[in-house]
VEXMIMAR-854824 format. One line per 3 residues: their letters; for each residue x, y, z of C-alpha. Coordinates in steps of 0.5 Angstrom, whole numbers, plus 2048, in hexadecimal, padded with zeros to 3 digits. Layout:
<atoms>
a = X Y Z | ...
</atoms>
This chain:
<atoms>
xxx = 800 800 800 | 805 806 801 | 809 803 7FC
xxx = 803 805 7F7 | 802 80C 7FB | 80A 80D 7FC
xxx = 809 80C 7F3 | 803 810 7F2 | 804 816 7F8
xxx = 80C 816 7FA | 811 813 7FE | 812 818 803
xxx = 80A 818 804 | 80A 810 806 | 812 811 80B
xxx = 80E 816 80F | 807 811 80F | 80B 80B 810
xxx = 80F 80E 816 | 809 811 81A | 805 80A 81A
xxx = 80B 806 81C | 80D 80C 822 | 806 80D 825
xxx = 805 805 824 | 80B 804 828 | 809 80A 82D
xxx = 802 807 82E | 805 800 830 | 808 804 836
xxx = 802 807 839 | 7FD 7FF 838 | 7F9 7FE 83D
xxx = 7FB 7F7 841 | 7F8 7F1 841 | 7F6 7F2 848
xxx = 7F3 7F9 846 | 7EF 7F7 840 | 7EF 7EF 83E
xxx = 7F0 7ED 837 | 7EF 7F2 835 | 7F7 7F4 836
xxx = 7FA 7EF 832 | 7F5 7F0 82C | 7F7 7F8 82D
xxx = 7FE 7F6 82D | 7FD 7F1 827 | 7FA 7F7 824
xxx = 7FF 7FD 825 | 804 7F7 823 | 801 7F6 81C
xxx = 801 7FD 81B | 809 7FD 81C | 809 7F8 817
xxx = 804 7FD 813 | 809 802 813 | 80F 7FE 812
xxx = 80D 7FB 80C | 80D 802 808 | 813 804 80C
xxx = 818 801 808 | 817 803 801 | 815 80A 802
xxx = 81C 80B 807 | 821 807 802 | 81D 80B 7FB
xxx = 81E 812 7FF | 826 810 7FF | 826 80D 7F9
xxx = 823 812 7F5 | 827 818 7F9 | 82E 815 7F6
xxx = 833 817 7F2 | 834 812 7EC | 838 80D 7EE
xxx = 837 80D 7F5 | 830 809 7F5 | 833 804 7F9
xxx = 837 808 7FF | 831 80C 801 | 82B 807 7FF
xxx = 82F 803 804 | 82E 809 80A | 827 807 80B
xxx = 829 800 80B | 82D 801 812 | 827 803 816
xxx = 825 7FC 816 | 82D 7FA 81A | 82C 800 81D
xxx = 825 800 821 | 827 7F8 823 | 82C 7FB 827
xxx = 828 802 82B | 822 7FE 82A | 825 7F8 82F
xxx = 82A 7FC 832 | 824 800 835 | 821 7FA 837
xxx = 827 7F7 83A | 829 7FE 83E | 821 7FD 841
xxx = 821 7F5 842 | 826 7F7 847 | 821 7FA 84C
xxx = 81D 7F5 850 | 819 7F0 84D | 813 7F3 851
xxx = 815 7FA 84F | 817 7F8 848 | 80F 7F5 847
xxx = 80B 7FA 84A | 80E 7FF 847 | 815 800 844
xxx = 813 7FB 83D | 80F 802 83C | 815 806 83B
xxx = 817 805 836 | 812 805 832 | 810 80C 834
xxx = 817 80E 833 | 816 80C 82A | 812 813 82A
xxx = 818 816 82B | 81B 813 825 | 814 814 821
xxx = 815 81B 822 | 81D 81C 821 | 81A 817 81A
xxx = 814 81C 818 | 818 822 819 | 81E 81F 813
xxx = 818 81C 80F | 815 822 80F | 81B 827 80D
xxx = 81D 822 807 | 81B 823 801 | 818 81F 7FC
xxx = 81B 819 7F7 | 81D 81E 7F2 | 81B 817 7ED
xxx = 814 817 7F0 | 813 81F 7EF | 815 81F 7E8
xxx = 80F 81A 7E7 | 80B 81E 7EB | 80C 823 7E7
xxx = 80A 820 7E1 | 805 81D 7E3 | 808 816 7E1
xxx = 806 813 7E7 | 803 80C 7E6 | 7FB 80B 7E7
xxx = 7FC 805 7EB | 803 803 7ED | 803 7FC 7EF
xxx = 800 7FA 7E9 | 805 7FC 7E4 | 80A 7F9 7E9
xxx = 806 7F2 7E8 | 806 7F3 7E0 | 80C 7F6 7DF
xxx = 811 7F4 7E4 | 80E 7EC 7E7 | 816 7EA 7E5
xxx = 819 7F0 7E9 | 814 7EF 7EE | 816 7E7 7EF
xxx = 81D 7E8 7EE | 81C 7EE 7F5 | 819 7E8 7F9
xxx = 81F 7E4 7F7 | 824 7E8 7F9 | 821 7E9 7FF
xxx = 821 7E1 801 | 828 7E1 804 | 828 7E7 806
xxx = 822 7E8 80B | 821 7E0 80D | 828 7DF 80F
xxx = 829 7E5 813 | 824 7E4 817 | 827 7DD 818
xxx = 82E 7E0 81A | 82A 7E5 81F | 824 7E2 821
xxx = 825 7DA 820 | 82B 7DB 823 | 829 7DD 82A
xxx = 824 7D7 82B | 82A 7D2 828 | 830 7D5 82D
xxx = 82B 7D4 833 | 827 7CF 832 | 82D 7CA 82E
xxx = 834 7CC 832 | 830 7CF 838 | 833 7D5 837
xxx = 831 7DB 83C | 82C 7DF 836 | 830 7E6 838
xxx = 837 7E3 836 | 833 7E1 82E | 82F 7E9 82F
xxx = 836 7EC 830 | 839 7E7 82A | 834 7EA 826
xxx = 833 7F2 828 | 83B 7F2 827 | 83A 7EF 820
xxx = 834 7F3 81E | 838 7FA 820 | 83E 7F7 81B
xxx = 838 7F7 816 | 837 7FE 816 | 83E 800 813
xxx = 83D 7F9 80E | 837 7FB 80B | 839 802 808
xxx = 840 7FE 806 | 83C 7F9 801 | 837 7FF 7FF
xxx = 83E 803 7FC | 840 7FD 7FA | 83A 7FB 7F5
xxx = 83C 802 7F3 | 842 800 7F0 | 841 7F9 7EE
xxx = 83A 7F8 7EC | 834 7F6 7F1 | 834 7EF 7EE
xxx = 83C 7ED 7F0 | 83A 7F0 7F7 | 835 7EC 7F9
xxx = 836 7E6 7F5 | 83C 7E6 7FA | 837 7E7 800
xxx = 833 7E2 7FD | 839 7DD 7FC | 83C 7DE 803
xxx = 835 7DC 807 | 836 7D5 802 | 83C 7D3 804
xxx = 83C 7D6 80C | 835 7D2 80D | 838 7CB 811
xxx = 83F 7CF 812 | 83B 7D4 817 | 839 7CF 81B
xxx = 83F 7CC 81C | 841 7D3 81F | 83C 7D2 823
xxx = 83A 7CC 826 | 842 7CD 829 | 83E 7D0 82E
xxx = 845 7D6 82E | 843 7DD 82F | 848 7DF 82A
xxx = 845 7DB 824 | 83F 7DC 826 | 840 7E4 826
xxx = 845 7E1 81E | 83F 7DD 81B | 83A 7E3 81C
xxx = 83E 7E9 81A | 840 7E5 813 | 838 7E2 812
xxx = 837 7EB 813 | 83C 7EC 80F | 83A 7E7 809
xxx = 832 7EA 80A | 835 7F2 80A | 838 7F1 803
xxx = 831 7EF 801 | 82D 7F3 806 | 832 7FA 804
xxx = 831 7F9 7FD | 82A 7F7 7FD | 826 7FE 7FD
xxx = 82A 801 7F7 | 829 7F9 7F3 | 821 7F9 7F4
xxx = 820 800 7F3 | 823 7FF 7ED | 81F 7F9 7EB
xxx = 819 7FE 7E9 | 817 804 7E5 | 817 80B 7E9
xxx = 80F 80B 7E8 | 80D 804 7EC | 814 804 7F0
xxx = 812 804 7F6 | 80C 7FF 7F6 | 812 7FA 7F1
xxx = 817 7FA 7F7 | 812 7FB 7FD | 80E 7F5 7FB
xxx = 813 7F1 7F8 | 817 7F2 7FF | 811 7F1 804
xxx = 80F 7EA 800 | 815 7E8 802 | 815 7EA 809
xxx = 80F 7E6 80A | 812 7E0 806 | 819 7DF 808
xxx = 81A 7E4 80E | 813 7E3 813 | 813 7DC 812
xxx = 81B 7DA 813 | 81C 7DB 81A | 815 7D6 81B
xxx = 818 7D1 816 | 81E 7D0 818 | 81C 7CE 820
xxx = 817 7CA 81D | 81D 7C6 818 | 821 7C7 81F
xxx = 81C 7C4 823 | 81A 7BE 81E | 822 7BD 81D
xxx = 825 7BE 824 | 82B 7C1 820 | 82D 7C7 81B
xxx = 82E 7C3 815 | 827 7C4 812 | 827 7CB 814
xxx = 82D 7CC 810 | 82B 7C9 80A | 825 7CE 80B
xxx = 82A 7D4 80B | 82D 7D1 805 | 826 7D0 800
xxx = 825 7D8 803 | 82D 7D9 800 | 82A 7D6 7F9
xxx = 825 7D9 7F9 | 828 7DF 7F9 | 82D 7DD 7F4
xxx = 828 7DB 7EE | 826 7E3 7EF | 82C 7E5 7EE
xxx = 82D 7E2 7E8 | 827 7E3 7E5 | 828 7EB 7E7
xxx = 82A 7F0 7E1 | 82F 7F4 7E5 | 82B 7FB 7E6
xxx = 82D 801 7E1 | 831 806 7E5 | 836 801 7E8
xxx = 83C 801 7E7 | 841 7FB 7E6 | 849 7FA 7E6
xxx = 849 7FD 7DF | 845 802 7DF | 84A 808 7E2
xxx = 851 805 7DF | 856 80A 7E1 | 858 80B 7DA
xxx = 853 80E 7D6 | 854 80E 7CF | 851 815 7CF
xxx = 854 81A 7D2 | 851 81F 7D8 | 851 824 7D4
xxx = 84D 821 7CF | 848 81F 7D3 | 848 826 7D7
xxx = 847 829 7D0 | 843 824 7CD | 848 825 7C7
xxx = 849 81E 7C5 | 84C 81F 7BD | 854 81D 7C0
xxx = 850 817 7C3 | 84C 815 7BE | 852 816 7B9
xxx = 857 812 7BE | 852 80C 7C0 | 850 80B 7B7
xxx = 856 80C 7B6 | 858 806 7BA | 853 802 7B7
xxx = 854 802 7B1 | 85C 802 7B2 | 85D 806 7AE
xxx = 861 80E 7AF | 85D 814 7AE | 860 818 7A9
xxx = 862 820 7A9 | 861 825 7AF | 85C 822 7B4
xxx = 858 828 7B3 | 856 826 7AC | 852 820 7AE
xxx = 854 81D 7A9 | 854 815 7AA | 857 810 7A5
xxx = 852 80A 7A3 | 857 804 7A3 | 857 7FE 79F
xxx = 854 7F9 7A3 | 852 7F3 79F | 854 7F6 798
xxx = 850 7FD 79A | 854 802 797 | 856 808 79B
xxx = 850 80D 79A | 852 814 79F | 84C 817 7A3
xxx = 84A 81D 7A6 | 849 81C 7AE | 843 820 7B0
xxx = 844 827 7B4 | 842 824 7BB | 83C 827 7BE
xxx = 83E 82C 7C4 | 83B 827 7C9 | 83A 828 7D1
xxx = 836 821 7D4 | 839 822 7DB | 834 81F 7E0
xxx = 830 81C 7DA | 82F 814 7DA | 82E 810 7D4
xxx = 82D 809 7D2 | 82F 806 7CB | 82D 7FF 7C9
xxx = 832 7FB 7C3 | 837 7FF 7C6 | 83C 7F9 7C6
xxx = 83F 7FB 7BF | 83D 801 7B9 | 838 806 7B9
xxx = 836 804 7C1 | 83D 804 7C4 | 83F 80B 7BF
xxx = 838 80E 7C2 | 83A 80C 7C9 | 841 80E 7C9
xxx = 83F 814 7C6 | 83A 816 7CB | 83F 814 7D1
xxx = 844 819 7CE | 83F 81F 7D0 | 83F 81D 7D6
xxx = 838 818 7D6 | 838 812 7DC | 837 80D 7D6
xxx = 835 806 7D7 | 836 801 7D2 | 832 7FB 7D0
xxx = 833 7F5 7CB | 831 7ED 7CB | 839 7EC 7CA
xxx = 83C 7EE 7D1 | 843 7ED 7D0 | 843 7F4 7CA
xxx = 83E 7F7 7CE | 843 7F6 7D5 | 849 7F8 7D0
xxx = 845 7FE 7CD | 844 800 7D4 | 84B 800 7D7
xxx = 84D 804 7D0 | 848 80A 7D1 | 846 80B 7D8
xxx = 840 807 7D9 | 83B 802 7DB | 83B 7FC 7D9
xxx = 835 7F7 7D9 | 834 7F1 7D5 | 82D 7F0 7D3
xxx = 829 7EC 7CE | 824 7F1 7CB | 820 7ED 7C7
xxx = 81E 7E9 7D0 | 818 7EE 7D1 | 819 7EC 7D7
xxx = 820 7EE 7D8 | 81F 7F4 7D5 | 819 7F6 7DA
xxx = 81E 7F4 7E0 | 822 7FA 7DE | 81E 800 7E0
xxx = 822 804 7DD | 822 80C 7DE | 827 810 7D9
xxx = 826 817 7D6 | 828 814 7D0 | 826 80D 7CD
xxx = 829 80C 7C7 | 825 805 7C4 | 82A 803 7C0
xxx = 82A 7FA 7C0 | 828 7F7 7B9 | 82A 7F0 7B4
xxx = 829 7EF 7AE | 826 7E8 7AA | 824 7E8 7A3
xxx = 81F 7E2 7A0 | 818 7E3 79C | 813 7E5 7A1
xxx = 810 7DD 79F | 817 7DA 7A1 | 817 7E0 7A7
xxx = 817 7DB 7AE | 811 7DE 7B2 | 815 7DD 7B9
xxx = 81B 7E1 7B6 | 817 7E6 7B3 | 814 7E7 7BA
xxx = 81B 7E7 7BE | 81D 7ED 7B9 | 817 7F1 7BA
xxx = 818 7F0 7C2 | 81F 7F3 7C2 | 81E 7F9 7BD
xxx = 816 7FB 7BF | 814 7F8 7C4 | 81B 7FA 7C9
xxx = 81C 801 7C7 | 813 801 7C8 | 815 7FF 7D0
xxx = 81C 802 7D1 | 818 809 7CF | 812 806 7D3
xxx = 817 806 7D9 | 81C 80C 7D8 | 816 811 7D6
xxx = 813 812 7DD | 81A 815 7DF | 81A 819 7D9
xxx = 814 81C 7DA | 815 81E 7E0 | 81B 821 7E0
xxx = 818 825 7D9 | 81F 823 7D5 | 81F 81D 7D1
xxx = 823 81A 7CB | 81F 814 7C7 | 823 811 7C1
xxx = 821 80B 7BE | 827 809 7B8 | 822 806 7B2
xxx = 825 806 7AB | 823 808 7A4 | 81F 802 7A4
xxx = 81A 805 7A9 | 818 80A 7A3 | 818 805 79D
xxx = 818 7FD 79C | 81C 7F8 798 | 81B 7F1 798
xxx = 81D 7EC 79D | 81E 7F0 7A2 | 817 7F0 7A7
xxx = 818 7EF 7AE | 81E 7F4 7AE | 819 7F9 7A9
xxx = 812 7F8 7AC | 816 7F9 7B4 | 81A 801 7B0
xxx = 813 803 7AE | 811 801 7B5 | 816 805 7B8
xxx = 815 80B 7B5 | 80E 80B 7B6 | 80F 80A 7BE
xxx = 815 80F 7BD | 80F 815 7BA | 80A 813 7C0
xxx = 80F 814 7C6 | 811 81B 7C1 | 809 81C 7C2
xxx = 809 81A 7CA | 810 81D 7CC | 810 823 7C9
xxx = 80C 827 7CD | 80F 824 7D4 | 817 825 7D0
xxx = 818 81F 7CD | 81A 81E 7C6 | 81A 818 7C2
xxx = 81D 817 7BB | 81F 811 7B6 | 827 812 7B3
xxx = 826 80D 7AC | 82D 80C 7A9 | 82D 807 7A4
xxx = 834 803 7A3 | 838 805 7A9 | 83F 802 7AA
xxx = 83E 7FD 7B0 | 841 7F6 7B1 | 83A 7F3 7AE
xxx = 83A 7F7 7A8 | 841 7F5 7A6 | 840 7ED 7A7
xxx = 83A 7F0 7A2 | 83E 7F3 79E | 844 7ED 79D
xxx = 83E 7E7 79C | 83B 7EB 796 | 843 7ED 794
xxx = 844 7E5 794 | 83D 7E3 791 | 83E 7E8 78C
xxx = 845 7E7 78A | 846 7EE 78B | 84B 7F3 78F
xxx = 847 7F5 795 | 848 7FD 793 | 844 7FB 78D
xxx = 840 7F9 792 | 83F 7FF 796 | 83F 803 78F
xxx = 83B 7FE 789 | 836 7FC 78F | 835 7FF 795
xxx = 836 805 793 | 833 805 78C | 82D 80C 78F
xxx = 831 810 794 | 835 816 790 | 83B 815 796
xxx = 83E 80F 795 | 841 80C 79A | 83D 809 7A1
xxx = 83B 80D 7A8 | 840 80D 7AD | 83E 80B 7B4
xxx = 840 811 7B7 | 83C 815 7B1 | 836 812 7B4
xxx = 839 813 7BB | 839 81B 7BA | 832 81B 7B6
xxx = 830 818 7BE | 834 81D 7C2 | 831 822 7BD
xxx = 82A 821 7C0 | 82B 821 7C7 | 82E 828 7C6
xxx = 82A 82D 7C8 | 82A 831 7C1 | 826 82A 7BF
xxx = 820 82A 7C4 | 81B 82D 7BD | 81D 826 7BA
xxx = 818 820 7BC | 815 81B 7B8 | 81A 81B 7B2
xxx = 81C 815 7AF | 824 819 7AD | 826 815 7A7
xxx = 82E 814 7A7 | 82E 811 7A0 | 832 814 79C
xxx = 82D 817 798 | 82A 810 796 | 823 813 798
xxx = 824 81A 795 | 820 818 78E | 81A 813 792
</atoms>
């Protein structure tokens, strides 16, 4: 419930609601009659008040952890979305060293009215918690919404039909992480006390030590995941929960202090690497207009199925074995659980990895600070091609070389857009090679935050490590991969695409269905979920990379026309819908670019038809354009940088040929 109202009224509205229910709930507690003063009605009430807290608590979590999240600075999700993690090792901590200072008092004095203290005393803390509440400001993410009036009309539902993957992946994650932490902090006491007939103020001391130890684990592991990924992170959390399951109890059953105190302190440490990293991963696990009922509900399923039950699990699995083996295979299927999600999660954009900020950038800081990237482009085309430009580097002028039989063809480099992307996102697909890794070089050298997407992940982690970027290996024909990724860039460059050639008698449907989902259908859902954010911040760049073919036919080629087509006509209705709110969307169509597709194309035509491959380029592709040679990457690269300049914000809707002419006489 304040997951669909912390969507539709805001984050901050739910932090101040939640706080009150669960501070007057508790204060309440306090001032219960007594059964002797008014029956049953007292635990009913009790009952009741409690129900409240958990009320209050439910809705608590996601609201504390979005407000940190969206109040971040980029890169530092992970950090400051594991800050409202911490409350929970830290009000363990005041909350039992409250009720131990007061479990000092006499028993009698304790039970006719000290246990009412420090209940009484939460309202302090409500009040010092309603003053911060109330004095910060609203998600900035959530106001852009707002403001737009993009809200969702009822946000469970888009949850529960465009997220369900995201949903059960969240659960997953939580396995491990809740069920085994209340193992170590619940489970464990009974079993000290009860199995080695320890006293239970040794095992509480062994637990609070460990608990404060968290406090300073769990923002380690959030900063962490902001280096290597959220995925890495948590898998090792996971991992370690696996493989420590029988050996904690080996620790243990010593009946030591010490290796008591050392097998709680790992088994902390293990879940503060999945619990630190958790707030940044499950909210980026959902778009920002159903955010908070995406991660609200995906972490509150689990706390029923995998953390209110273990505690209750675990005795009775002790009671019926007499021994901890079956509550260490419980420990391990909770580990495995957790694993399976990880595996089947897509790391969140916005992360980072190891190759994401190499310290050596073939870009320079100046070219990035300026948005100047004409020595850039010049120095990486040129390295690729292998080839040395010719003439003062101010010329521009680039020699085309011989690669298999190509005659040397000199190319005009075009001016570089005076572009400045400092704090702008983009998102570009197919960026492991030609025109999606030139655009996403570009856009990273006008100092864009660029993640880069590709079904090939080793490219795609190498074109990353070469321009600064993110890098995220997904396949964009799983519609269900594509949804978990819950993008939110100011800048999507839809870019992904194949070819097949066969008559539409001979077409495979289930082929000519998988290239319709990977050039229509995903750039539908990645605008579908970058949108929202654009609207709300009033600025945003659409450009879908079609070809001429979306403007013409020719035979042989349908599923790869017909998605063309399709995209420039999805391009012209967010051109419609964004331009009032900022947005701008745009199809750049070039005809024959010199990619590593084009070029197997252009060598198998050159075998086939016995011929050289210029005459090829010359006597067979290049039959109608009036400049005959092919597109560079890095031409189409600036026709993008172009239009998320500011100087373009009149040009929305348009299929802009790159053609050479080829379409000047239709």
């Amino acid at each position: 419930m304040f997951g669909h109202f912390g969507d539709k009224i805001g984050r901050k509205a739910m932090l101040v609601t939640t706080l009150l229910i669960m501070g007057v709930a508790a204060f309440m507690i306090g001032l219960l009659p007594t059964y002797e003063q008014i029956g049953v009605l007292a635990p009913i009430l009790l009952v009741l008040l409690r129900v409240f807290q958990s009320f209050g608590v439910g809705g608590e979590w996601g609201g504390a952890v979005l407000m940190a999240v969206e109040h971040s600075p980029p890169g530092r999700r992970g950090f400051y979305g594991s800050w409202p993690q911490m409350g929970v090792p830290a009000g363990l901590l005041l909350g039992t060293g409250v009720m131990y200072l007061f479990a000092t008092l006499p028993e009698e004095a304790f039970l006719a009215w000290g246990w009412r203290v420090p209940f009484l005393f939460s309202i302090v803390l409500v009040g010092v918690g309603l003053y911060i509440r109330l004095a910060i400001e609203e998600s900035p993410v959530f106001q852009r919404v707002r403001q737009t009036d993009a809200t969702a009309r009822m946000p469970i539902v888009d949850v529960l039909r465009t997220y369900p993957r995201s949903v059960l992946i969240a659960i997953g994650l939580r396995f491990a992480e809740n069920g085994a932490f209340y193992v170590f902090t619940v489970f464990v006491l009974t079993y000290v006390t009860t199995q080695l007939g320890l006293p239970n103020s040794l095992a509480l001391l062994e637990v609070m030590i460990a608990v404060a130890i968290e406090l300073f684990t769990i923002p380690f592991f959030g900063s962490l995941s902001d280096c290597l990924g959220r995925r890495p992170v948590y898998l090792f959390g996971a991992g370690a929960t696996l493989l420590f399951a029988f050996p904690f109890f080996w620790f243990v059953n010593t009946g030591v202090g010490v290796f008591i105190w050392l097998a709680i302190v790992l088994a902390l440490v293990e879940h503060a690497a999945m619990y630190g990293t958790q707030g940044a991963f499950f909210s980026e696990l959902f778009g920002i207009r159903a955010r908070y009922s995406g991660a609200s509900l995906g972490y509150q399923l689990a706390s029923v199925f995998a953390g209110g039950l273990s505690p209750i699990i675990a005795l009775t699995l002790l009671s019926w074995s007499g021994s901890y083996w079956p509550v260490a295979l419980y420990r391990c299927f909770m580990a495995l659980v957790t694993l399976a999600a990880v595996f089947f999660a897509t790391e969140p954009s916005g992360t980072t990895s190891p190759t994401t900020t190499p310290k050596n950038s073939s870009l320079s800081p100046r070219a990035r600070a300026q948005g100047s990237v004409s020595e850039a482009l010049r120095t990486a085309y040129t390295a690729k091609q292998g080839k040395q430009a010719r003439g003062p580097a101010s010329a521009g002028l680039l020699t085309r070389g011989t690669r298999r039989g190509m005659t040397e063809m000199p190319m005009k480099m075009p001016t570089s857009v005076n572009l400045d992307l400092a704090g702008k996102t983009a998102f570009v697909t197919g960026a492991a090679s030609g025109i999606g890794r030139a655009c996403a070089t570009r856009l990273a050298a006008a100092g864009a935050e660029v993640t880069v997407a590709d079904v090939n992940g080793e490219k795609v982690r190498q074109a990353a490590e070469e321009i600064g970027a993110s890098p995220i290996e997904v396949d964009l024909s799983d519609y269900k991969a594509v949804d978990s990724l819950g993008i939110e860039a100011d800048i999507l460059v839809n870019n992904a695409g194949i070819q097949h050639v066969a008559a539409v008698e001979d077409f495979d449907p289930e082929r000519f269905s998988f290239m319709m989902r990977l050039m229509l259908e995903t750039p539908f859902r990645l605008a579908h979920q970058a949108l929202p954010g654009m609207y709300g911040s009033g600025w945003g760049r659409v450009i879908n990379i079609s070809s001429v073919h979306g403007l013409r036919a020719s035979p042989f080629k349908s599923a790869y026309i017909a998605a063309k087509h399709g995209l420039e006509g999805l391009s012209k209705v967010i051109a419609l819908e964004g331009g009032p709110k900022g947005v701008t969307s745009n199809c750049i169509c070039p005809a024959y670019v010199r990619t590593p597709l084009v070029e197997g194309q252009i060598a198998d035509q050159a075998r086939t038809r016995g011929i050289s491959e210029k005459d090829v380029i010359e006597k067979v592709m290049l039959t109608g354009p009036a400049i005959k040679r092919l597109v560079e990457p890095e031409e189409v690269a600036e026709m993008v940088a172009f239009l998320c300049t500011d100087a373009a914000s009149f040009i929305t809707g348009a299929a802009l040929t790159m053609d050479g002419a080829a379409t000047a006489q239709w």
